[in-house]
N, C-alpha and C positions, 0 to 999 in steps of 0.2 A: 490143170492144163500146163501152166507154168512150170512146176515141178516136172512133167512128163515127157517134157521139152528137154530139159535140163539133165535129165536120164539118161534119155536118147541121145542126147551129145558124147557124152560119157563112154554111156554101150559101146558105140561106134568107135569110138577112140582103144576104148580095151580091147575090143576085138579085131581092129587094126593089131594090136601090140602081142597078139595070142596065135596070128594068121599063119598057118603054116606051117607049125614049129618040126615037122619030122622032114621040112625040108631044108636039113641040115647045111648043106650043099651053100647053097644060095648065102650071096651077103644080108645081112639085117643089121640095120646100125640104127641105136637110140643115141637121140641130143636133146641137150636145153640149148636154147638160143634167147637173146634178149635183144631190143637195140630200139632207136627213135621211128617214128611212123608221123608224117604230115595226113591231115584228114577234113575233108570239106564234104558240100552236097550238091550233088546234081539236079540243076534246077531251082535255085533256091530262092529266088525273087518270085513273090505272093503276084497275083494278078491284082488284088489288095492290099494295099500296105499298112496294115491297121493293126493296133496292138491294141486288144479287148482283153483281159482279164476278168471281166463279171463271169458269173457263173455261170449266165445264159449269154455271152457273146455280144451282148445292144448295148447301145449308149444312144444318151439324146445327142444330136447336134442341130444348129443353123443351119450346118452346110456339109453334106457328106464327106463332101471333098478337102474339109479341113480336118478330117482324120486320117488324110493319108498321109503317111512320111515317105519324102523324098531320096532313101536308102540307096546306093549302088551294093549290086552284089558281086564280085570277081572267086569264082571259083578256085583261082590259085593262089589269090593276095589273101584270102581271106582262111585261108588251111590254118587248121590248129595242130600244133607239134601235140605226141603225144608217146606212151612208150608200149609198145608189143612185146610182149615175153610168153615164153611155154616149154613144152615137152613136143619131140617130134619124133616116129618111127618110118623110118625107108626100107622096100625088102626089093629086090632086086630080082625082078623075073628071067632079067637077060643079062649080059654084059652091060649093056647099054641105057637099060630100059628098068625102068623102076615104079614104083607107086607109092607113095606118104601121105601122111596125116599128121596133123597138127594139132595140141590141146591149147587156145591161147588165151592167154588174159592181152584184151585189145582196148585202146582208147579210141575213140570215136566222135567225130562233132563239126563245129564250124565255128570262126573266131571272125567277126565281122567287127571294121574300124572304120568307119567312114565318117566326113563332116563336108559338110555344103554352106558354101554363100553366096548370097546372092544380095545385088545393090542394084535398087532402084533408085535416079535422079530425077526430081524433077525440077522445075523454074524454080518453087518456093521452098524444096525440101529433098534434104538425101534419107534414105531407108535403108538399113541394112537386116537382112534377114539369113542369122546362123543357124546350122542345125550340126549336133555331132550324134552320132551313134557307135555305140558299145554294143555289139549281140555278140555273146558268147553261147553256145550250148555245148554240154560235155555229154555224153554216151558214153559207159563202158560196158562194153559184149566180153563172155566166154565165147572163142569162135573154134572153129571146126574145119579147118579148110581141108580138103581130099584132092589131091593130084596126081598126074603122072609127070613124072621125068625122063627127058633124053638126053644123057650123054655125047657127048662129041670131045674133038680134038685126040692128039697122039696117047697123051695119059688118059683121058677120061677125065679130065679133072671137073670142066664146066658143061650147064647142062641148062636146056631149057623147060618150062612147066607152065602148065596150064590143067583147071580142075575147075572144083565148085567149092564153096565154104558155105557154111550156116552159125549164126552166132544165136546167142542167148542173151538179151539184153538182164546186167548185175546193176543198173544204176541209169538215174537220169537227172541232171542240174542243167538252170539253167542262172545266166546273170547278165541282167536285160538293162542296160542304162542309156538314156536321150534326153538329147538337153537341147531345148529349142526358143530363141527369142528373135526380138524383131527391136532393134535401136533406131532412132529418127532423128533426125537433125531440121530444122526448118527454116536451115541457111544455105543456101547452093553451094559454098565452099565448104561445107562443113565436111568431116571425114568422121561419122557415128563409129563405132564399133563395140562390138559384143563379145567381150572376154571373161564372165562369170556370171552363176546365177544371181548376184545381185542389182544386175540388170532388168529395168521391169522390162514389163511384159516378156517373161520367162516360163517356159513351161520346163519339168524335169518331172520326169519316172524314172525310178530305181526298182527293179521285179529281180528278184534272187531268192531260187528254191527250190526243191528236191522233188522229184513227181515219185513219189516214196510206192503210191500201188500202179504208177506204170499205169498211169489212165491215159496219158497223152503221146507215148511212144510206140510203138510196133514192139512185141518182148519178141521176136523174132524176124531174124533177117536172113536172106539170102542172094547169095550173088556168084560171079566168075572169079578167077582168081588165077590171074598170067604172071609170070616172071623170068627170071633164071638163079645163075649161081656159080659157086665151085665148091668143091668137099674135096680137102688139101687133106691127106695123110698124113700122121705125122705119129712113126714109128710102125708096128703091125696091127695096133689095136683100136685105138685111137682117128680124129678126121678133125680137121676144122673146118666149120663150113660159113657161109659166108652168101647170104640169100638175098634178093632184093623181087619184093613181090607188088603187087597192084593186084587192088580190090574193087570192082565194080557190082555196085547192090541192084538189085532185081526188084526190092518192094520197098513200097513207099514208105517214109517213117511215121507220118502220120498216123495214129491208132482212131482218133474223136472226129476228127472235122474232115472237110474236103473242100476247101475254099469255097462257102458256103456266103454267101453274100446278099442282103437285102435292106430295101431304105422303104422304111413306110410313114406315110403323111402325118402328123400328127395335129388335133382339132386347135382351131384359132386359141391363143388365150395360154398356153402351155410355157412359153415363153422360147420354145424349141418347136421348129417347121418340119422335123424327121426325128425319126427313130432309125437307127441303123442296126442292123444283125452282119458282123461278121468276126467269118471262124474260122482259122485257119492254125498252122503251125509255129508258134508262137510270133507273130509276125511273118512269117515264110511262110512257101509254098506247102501247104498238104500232098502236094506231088512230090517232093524233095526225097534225094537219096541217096546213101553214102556211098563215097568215094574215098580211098585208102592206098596211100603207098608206103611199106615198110622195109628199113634195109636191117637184117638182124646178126648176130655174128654169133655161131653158138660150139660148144664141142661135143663131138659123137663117139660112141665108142661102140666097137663091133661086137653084136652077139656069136 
């Protein structure tokens, strides 16, 4: 299925590059283009904040609630830079009016930084409770994106676009780091603080690793794909162009889970009052889904 995906992308694209050819007439310009792209997800704070690793998703706890972590998620602070490159073909129906395709190699992900603290005082004692978080996830797609073009202005030069894309998920890592303690003081004036793991009561996970058969990712995405541009001439053969697009996904990346969630009793004597079952997308939402804007600068030359 994977391979047939992967074909298909391909097909499309050549037979984009083969469309028409006795209509000599008509402009057709080939380009490579390359250039940076920021990339995040939409929706990406879990209804759970829990980061399970076991095979089956459970862990014992006391207290359900002390396996959640207190994460923010910012959609825009949290974009991963990443780099877009490819081959493109434009053929031009009208003056005006056009339709392209793109073959890309695309970076994809979410780069989450955040750290919380929080101090509790009381009469006999100050508390300080840190938390930092590192979520990094990388996705790289072959992507596919299909639109049309309008031209505007006196030359023609700039132009707006809107299609659809599909990608083919080539790779998935992820590099998961939390570092969480609680320092006490049990003098009122005291000022605790928590600046490394050699602080007790410290918890640290470090998760980094390559989901190699794409058990936990969607190998397939789809979504809109709005922009514009300009395609500058330059001589009679020759264009540079100069694109800035946004990519909005339509399926969720989760492949395994779907915030799957439950806490079951567990008999006196265990040393642990629950079991908990949750599964979600590596700590995120199993509903999440990518979000892409890429400005590329490439040069075309007329067929």
């Amino acid at each position: 299925m994977n391979k047939t995906l992967l074909t298909l992308l391909i097909f499309l694209f050549l037979h984009c590059l083969s469309y028409a050819q006795d209509e000599t007439k008509r402009l057709k310009i080939v380009s490579i283009h390359a250039g940076p792209a920021m990339s995040s997800f939409i929706n990406a704070e879990a209804p759970h904040k829990t980061f399970i690793f076991s095979e089956d998703y459970t862990i014992p706890a006391i207290n359900p609630e002390s396996l959640e972590h207190d994460y923010d998620v910012n959609m825009w602070r949290d974009a991963r830079l990443n780099l877009v490159a490819g081959i493109s073909f434009e053929y031009f129906i009208k003056e005006r009016l056009s339709v392209a395709a793109s073959l890309n190699y695309e970076g994809k992900g979410i780069h989450i930084e955040d750290t919380n603290t929080d101090v509790l005082t009381q009469d006999t004692y100050t508390q300080v409770h840190k938390s930092a978080y590192d979520i990094e996830i990388n996705n790289q797609y072959l992507t596919l994106p299909v639109f049309a073009r309008w031209y505007f202005g006196g030359s023609n030069l700039f132009y707006v676009q809107g299609g659809m894309y599909m990608g083919y998920l080539l790779k998935s890592e992820i590099d998961i780091n939390i570092l969480e303690g609680v320092a006490s003081n049990y003098y009122s004036d005291g000022s605790p603080t928590l600046t490394n793991a050699d602080e007790i009561n410290v918890m640290e996970m470090h998760v980094y690793g390559e989901d190699e058969d794409k058990d936990y990712t969607n190998n397939f995405d789809v979504g809109l794909n709005l922009g514009g541009g300009l395609n500058y001439p330059l001589g009679e053969h020759f264009y540079l162009n100069v694109d800035l697009s946004v990519c909005l996904g339509l399926i969720q990346l989760d492949k395994k889970n779907d915030n799957d969630y439950e806490v079951t009793p567990l008999p006196w004597g265990s040393g642990y009052t629950t079991m908990v079952r949750s599964a979600n997308y590596y700590g995120l939402n199993s509903k999440a889904k990518n979000i892409s804007g890429a400005l590329t600068v490439g040069i075309g030359v007329k067929l």
